[in-house]
DOBA-517543 format. One record per residue: x, y, z of N, C-alpha, C, CB in turn; residue in one letter. Coordinates in steps of 0.001 Angstrom, whole numbers, plus 500000, padded with zeros to 6 digits. Glycine has a CB too. Layout:
N
XYZXYZXYZXYZA...
END
This chain:
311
830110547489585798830869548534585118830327549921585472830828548320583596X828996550052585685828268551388586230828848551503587516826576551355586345X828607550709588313829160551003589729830720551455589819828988549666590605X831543550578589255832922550983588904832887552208588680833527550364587834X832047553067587227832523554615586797832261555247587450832189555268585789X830959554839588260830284555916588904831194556578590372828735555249589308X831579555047591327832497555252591984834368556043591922832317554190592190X834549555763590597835430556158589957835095557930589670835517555152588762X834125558212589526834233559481589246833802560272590730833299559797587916X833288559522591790833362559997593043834403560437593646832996559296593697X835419559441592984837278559524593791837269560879593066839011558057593175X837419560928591872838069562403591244837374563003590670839086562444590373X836279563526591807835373564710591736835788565851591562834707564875592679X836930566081592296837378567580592164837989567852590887838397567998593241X838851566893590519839032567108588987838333567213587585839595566402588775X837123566296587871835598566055586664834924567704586905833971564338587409X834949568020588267833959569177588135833932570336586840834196569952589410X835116570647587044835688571677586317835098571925584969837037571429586197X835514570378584579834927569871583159833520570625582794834622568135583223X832317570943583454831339571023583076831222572824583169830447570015583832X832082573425583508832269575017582934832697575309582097832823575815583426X834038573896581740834770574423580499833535573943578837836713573380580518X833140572562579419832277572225577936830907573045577973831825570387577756X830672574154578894829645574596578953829508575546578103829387574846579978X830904576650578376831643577562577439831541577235576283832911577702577619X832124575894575905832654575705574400831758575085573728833907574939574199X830914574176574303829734573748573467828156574499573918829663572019573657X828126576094573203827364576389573897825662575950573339827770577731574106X825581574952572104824267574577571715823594573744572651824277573946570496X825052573001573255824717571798574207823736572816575884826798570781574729X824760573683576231824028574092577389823219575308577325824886574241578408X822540575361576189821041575586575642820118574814575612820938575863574552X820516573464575232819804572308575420819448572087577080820685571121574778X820714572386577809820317571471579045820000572929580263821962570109579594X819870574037579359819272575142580405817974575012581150819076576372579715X817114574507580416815864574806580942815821573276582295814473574829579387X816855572392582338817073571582583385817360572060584755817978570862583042X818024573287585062818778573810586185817809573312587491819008575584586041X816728574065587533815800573451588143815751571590588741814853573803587177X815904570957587921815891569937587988816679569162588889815963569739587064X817734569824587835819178569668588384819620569886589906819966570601587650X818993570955590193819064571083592500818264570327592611818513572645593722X817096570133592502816561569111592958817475567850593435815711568821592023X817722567132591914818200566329592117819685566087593153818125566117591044X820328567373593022821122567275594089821338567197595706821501567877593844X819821568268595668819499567684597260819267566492597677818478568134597794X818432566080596621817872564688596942819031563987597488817240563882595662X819630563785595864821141562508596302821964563284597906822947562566594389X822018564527597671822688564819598952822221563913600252822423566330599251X820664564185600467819694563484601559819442562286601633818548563852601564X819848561574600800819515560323600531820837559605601451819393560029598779X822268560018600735823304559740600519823496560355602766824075560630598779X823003560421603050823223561008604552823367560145605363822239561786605126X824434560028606502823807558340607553823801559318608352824838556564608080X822344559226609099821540560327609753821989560349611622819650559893609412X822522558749611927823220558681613038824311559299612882823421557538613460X825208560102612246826542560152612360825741561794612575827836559514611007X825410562274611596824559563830611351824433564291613235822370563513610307X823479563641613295822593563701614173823969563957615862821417562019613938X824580563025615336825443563030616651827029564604616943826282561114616454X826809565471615842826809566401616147825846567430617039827028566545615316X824551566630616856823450567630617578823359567384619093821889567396616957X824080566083619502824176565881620770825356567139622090824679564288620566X825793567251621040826657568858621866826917570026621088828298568622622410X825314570573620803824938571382619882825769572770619604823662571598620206X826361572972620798826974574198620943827898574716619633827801574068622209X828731574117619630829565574611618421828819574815617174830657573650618094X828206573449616955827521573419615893826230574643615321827063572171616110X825533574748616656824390576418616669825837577204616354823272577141618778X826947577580617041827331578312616630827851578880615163827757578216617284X828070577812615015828358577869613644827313578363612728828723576646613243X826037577729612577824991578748612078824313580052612178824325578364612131X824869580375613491824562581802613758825721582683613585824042581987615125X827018582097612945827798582875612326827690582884610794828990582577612749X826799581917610323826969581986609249825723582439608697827479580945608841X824477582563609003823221583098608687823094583772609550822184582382608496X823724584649610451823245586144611237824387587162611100822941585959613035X826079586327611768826789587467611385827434587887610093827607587498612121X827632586776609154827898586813607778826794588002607139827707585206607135X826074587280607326825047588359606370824400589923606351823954587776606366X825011589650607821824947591406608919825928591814608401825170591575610842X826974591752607981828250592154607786828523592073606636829106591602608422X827227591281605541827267591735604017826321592963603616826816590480603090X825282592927604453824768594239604138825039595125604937823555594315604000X825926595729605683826961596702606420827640596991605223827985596084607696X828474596359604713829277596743603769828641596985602364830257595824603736X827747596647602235827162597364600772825822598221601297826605595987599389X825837598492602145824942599806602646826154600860602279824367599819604606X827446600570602730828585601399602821828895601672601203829862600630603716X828743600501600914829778600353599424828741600136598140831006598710599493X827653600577598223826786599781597141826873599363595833825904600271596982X826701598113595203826859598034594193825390598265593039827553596894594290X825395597425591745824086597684591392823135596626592029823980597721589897X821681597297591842820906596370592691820591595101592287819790596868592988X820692594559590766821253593350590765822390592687591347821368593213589865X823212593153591618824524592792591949824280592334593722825685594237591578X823757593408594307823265593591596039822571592666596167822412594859596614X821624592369595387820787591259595531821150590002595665820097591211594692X822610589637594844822970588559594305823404587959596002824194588763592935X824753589347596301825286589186596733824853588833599010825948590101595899X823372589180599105822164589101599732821982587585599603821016590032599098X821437587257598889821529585778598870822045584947598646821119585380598579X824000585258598141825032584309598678824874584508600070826536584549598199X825090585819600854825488585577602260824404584727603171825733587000602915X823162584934602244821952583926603151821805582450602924820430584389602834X821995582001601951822309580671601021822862579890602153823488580844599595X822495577699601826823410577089602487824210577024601891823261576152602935X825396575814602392826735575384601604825986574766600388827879574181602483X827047574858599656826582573776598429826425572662598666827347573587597401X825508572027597521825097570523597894825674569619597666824154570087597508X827006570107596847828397569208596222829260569372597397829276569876594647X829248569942598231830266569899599212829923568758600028830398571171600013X828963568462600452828663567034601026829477565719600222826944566802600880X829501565663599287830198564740598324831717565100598126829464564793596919X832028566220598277833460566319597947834229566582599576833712567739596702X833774566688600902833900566550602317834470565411602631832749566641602989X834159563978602322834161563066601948835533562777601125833046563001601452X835372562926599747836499563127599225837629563557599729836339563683598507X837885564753600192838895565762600450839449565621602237838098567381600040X838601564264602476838901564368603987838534565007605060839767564591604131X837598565718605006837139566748605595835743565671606589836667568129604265X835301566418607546833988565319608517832979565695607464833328565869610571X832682564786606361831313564394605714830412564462606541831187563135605160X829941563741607752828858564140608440828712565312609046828650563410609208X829669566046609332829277567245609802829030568310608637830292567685610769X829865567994607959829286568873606558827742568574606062830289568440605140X827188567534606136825933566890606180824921567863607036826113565398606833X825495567414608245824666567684609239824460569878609229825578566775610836X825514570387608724825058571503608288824309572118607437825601571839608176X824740571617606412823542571419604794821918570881605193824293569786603471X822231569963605810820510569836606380819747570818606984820315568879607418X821031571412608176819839572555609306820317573737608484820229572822611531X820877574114607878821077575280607128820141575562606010822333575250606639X820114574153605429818638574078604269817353574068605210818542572363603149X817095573613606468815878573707606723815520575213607312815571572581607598X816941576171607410816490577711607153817103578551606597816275578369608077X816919578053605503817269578441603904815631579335603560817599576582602629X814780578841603640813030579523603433812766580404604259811745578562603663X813478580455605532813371581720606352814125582940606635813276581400607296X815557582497606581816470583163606486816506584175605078817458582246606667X816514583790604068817333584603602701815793585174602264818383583321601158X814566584909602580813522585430602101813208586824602974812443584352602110X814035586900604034813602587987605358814586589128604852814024587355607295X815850588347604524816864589553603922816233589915602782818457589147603538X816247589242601753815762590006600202814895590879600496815034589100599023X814215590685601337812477591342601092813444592841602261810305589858602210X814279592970602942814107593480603249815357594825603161813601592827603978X816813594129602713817747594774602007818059594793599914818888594120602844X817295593726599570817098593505598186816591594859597288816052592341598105X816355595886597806815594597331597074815198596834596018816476598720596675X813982596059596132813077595927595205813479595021593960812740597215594842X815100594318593847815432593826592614814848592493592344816818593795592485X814369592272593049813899590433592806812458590885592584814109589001594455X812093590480591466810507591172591014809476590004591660810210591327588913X809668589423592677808534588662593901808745588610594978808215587396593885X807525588926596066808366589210598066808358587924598013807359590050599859X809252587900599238809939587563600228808965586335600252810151588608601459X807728586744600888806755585391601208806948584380599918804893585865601363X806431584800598960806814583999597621807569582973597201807228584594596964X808811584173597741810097583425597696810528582405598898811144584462597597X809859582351599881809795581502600953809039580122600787809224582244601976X807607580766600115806678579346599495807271578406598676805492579704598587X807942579004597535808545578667596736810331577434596841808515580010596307X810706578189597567812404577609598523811529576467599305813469579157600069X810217576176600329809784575011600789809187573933600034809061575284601592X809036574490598350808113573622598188809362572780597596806694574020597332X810709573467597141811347573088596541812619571723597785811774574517595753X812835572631598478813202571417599420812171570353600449814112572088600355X811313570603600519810091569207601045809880568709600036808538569467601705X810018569113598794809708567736597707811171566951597647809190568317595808X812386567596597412813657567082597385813873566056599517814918568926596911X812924566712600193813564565670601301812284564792600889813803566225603258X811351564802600397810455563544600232810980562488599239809036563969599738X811761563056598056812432561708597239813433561497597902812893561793595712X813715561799598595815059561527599312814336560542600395815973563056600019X813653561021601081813099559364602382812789558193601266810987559651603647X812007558562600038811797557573599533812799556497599084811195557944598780X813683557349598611814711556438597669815779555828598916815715557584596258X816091556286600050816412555804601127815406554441601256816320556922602208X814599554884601838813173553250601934814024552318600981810943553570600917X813491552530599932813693551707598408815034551309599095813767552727596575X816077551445599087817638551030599114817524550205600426818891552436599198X817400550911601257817655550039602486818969550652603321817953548396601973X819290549979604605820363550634604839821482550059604312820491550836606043X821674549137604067823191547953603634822909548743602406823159545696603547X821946548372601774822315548678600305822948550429600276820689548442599224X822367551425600968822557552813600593823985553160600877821587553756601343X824187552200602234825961552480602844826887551760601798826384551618604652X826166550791601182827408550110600461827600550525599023827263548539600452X826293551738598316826339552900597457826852554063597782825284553197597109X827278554267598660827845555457599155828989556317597929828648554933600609X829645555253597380830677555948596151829833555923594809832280554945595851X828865555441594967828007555781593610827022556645594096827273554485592813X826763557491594873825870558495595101826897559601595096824957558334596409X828412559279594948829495560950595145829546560862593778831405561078596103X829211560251592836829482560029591407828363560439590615829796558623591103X827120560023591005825887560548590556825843562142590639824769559913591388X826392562485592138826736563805592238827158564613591267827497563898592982X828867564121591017829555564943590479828965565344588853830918564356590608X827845563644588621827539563969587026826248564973587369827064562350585868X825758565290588201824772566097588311825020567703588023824318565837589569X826215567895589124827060569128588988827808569589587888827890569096589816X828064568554586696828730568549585868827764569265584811829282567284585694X826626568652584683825141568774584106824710569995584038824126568096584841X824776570836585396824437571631586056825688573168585646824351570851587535X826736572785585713827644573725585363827564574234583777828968573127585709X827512573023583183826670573334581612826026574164581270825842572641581195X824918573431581716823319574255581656823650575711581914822056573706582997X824399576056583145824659577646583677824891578268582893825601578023584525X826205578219582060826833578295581680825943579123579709827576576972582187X824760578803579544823866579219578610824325581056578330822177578859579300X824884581247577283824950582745577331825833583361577953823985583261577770X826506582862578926827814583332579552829103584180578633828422581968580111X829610583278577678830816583638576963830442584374575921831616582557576525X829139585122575693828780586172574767828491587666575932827212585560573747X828473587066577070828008588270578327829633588554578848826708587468579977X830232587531578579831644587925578883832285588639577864832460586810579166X832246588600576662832611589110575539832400590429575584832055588557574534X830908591104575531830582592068575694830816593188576646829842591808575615X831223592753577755831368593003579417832257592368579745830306592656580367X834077592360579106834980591502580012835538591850580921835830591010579571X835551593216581213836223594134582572834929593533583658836248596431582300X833919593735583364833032593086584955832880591858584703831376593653585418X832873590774583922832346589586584164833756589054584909831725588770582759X835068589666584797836531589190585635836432589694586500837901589434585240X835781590679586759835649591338588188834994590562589018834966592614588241X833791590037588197833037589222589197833515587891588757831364589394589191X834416587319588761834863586344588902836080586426590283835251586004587522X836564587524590170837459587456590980837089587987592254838469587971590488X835696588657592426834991589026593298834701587434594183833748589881592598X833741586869592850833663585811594017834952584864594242832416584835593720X835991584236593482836845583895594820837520584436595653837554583298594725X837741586077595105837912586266597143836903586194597897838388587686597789X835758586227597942834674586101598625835324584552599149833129586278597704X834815583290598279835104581893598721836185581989600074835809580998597344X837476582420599147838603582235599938838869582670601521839470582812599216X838321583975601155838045585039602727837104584076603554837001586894602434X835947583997603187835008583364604171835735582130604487833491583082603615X836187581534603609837026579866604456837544580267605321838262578870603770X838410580878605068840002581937605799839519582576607335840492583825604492X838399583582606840838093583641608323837408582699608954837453584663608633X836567581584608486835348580910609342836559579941609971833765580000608324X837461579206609547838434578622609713839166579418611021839113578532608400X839615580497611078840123581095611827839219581449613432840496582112610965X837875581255612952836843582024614130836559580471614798835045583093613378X836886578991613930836585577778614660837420576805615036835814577195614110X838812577746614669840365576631615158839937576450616468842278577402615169X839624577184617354839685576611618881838911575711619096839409577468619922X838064575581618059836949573786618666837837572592617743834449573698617805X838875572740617157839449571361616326839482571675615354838823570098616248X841340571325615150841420571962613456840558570931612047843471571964612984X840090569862612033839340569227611208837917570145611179839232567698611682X837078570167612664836177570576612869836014572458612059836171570236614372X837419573479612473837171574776611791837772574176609904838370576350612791X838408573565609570838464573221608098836806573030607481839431571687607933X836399572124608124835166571717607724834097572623607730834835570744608398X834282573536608752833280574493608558833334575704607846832942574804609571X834947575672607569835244576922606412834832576493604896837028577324606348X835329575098604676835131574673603156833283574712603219835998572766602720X832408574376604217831171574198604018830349575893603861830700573197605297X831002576773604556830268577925604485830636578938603718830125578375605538X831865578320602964832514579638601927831941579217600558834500579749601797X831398578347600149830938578096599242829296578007599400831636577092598857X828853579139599508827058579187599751826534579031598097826346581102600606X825453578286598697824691577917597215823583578375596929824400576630596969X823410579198595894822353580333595610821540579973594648822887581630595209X821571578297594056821289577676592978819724577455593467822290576379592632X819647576968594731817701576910595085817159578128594785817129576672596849X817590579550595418816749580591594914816560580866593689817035581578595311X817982580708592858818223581270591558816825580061590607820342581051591047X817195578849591063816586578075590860814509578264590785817306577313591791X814326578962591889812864579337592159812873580614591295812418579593593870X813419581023591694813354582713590717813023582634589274814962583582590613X814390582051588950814276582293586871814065583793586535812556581387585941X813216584262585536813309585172585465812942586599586435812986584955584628X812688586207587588812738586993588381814017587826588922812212586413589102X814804587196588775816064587229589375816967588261588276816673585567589569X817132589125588580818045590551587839818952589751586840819250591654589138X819183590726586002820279589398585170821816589829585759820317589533582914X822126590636586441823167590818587104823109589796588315823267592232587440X822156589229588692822396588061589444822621587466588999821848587559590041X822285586922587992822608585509586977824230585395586569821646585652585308X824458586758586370825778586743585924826566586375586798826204587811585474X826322586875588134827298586737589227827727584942589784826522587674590532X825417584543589137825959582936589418826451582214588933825428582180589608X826540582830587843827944581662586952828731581804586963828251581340585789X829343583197587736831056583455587446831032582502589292831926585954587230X829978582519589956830409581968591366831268580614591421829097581695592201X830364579786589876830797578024590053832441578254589375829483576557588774X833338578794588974834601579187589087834684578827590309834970580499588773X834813579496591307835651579058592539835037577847592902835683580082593791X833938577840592953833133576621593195833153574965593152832401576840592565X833703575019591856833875574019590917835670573622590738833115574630589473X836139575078591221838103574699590645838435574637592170839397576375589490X838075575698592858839220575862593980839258574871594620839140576894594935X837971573528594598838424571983595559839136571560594916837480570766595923X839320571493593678840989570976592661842581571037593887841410572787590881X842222572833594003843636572732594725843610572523596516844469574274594340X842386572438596970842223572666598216842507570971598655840689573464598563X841957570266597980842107568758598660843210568637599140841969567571597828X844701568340598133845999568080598567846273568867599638846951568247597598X845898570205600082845979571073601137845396570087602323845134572511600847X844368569848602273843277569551603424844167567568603714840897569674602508X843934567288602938844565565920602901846332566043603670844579565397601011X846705566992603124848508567509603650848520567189605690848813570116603185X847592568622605923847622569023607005846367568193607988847564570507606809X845364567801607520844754567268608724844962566180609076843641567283608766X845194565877610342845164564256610834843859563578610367845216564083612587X844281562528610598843124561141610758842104561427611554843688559758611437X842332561793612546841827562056613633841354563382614143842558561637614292X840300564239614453840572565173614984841071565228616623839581565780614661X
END
C-alpha cells in the first residue's frame, strides 16, 4: 500500500505540489513547526535526487559533451552576466540584488529531476545537469555574491563556498550509500517511489517556507505581488529563451533544458545562510516556489501535447 501511494503521488506530482504553499499559508502553526526543517529538507532532496539517478544514462550525455558544456556556460556565465548588467543598470534593494544573484547562479531545482520524468521531458539529461551544475554550485554563486552582492549576505563568499560543499558531499555521500543499500534492480524498480518521496519532501518543504509569509504579504501586498510576478516572468522568460537558444540541437533536448534552467534553486544557499541572508531574500524565496511549484501544473499537458516520443 506504501509503494502504491508513494508511486501514486509520483504520477501527480505536479498537481500535489501546489498543495504544500496553499496548507503552508493556511495552517500557519503547522509551518512553524516544520521551519526549522528547511535545511533538512534539501538535503534530503538531493539525496533522493542522487540516489534516484541511473548514472549510465547521465553519463551518456557526457559522451558528446558539446551541447551539454554548452548549456552550462549559458546558464552559469551568460545568464548571470546578463543578471548583473541589468541590475547594475536597474538596481533594486540590496536584499533583493542579492536574491536575485543567486537565482541566476543557483542549479535547477531538485524537483525537476522528478517531475522531467513525469512531464516527459529527458529525465537523464535533466539529471545529468543537476549533478554538474550542483558540482559548481560552491564555485560559481559564491564568486558572484562576494563579488556583485554589496555586502548583503552578512558572510564571504569563501564561507559560503565551505558551507554549499559541505552541504552537497554529505547529500552525495547518503546518496552512494542508500544506492549500495538498494542495489541496482531494487533502486530501478523504486524509481516511482523515489518521484513520490520527492514530491512529499517538496510538499514538506513548501510548508516550512511558507513560515511568516501571509503576515509579510499582508503588510507589503503591492511588493510581495510584485515579487511574485517578478519571479514568474523570470521562470517563464528564461524557459522561453533557453528553449529558443537550444531548438537547433532537438526540440525535446531545448524543452528540457528550458524547464531545467528556468527554475534555479536557491534553497542550498538560502538553506546555508539562514539568518544571514537579507530578509528581502527570503521573501523573494517564497514568492519563487509559486511558479515553481504551479507552473509544472500547466506546463506538462503542453510538453506531453507537443513532444514526440522520440527526439
Amino acid at each position: 500500500m506504501i509503494r502504491t501511494g508513494l508511486e501514486w503521488m509520483g504520477r501527480y506530482g505536479t498537481l500535489l505540489m501546489p498543495l504544500g504553499i496553499v496548507m503552508g499559508c493556511v495552517f500557519q502553526p503547522l509551518a512553524d513547526l516544520l521551519r526549522p526543517t528547511l535545511a533538512i529538507n534539501v538535503f534530503l532532496m538531493l539525496t533522493v535526487v542522487l540516489a534516484r539517478l541511473e548514472i549510465q544514462h547521465a553519463l551518456a550525455h557526457l559522451r558528446k559533451p558539446r551541447v551539454f558544456l554548452l548549456s552550462l556556460l549559458w546558464a552559469f556565465l551568460v545568464i548571470p552576466v546578463v543578471f548583473v548588467a541589468v541590475l547594475h543598470v536597474f538596481p533594486q534593494s540590496p536584499g533583493l540584488n542579492a536574491a536575485l544573484i543567486i537565482y541566476a547562479t543557483s542549479p535547477p531545482n531538485f524537483g525537476a529531476a522528478a517531475l522531467a520524468f513525469i512531464m516527459g521531458l529527458d529525465g537523464a539529461l535533466t539529471v545529468a545537469t543537476i549533478f554538474a551544475s550542483t558540482a559548481l554550485h560552491p564555485i560559481i554563486t559564491p564568486a558572484f555574491t562576494e563579488l556583485f552582492a554589496q555586502g548583503a549576505i552578512a558572510i564571504s563568499g569563501a564561507d559560503l563556498a565551505v558551507r554549499l560543499a559541505g552541504l552537497i558531499g554529505g547529500s552525495s555521500l547518503a546518496a552512494w550509500g542508500l544506492r549500495s543499500w538498494l542495489g541496482a534492480e531494487r533502486r530501478k524498480a523504486s524509481a516511482g517511489m523515489f518521484d513520490g518521496v520527492n514530491v512529499i519532501i517538496m510538499v514538506l518543504f513548501a510548508i516550512a517556507l511558507m513560515d511568516g509569509i501571509p503576515a509579510r504579504v499582508i503588510a507589503q501586498p503591492a511588493y510581495s505581488l510584485g515579487l511574485i510576478g517578478l519571479a514568474t516572468v523570470l521562470h517563464i522568460a528564461l524557459n522561453a529563451i533557453t528553449v529558443a537558444a537550444f531548438w537547433p540541437t532537438g526540440q525535446r533536448r531545448a524543452y528540457t533544458f528550458g524547464y531545467s534552467h528556468s527554475g534555479r534553486n536557491i534553497a542550498v544557499v538560502m538553506s546555508v545562510l539562514g539568518s544571514a541572508a537579507p530578509d528581502d531574500a527570503w521573501l523573494f524565496f517564497a514568492m519563487l516556489q509559486f511558479p515553481i511549484y504551479c507552473l509544472p501544473m500547466l506546463l506538462r499537458p503542453l510538453y506531453l501535447h507537443v513532444l514526440p516520443q522520440h527526439d
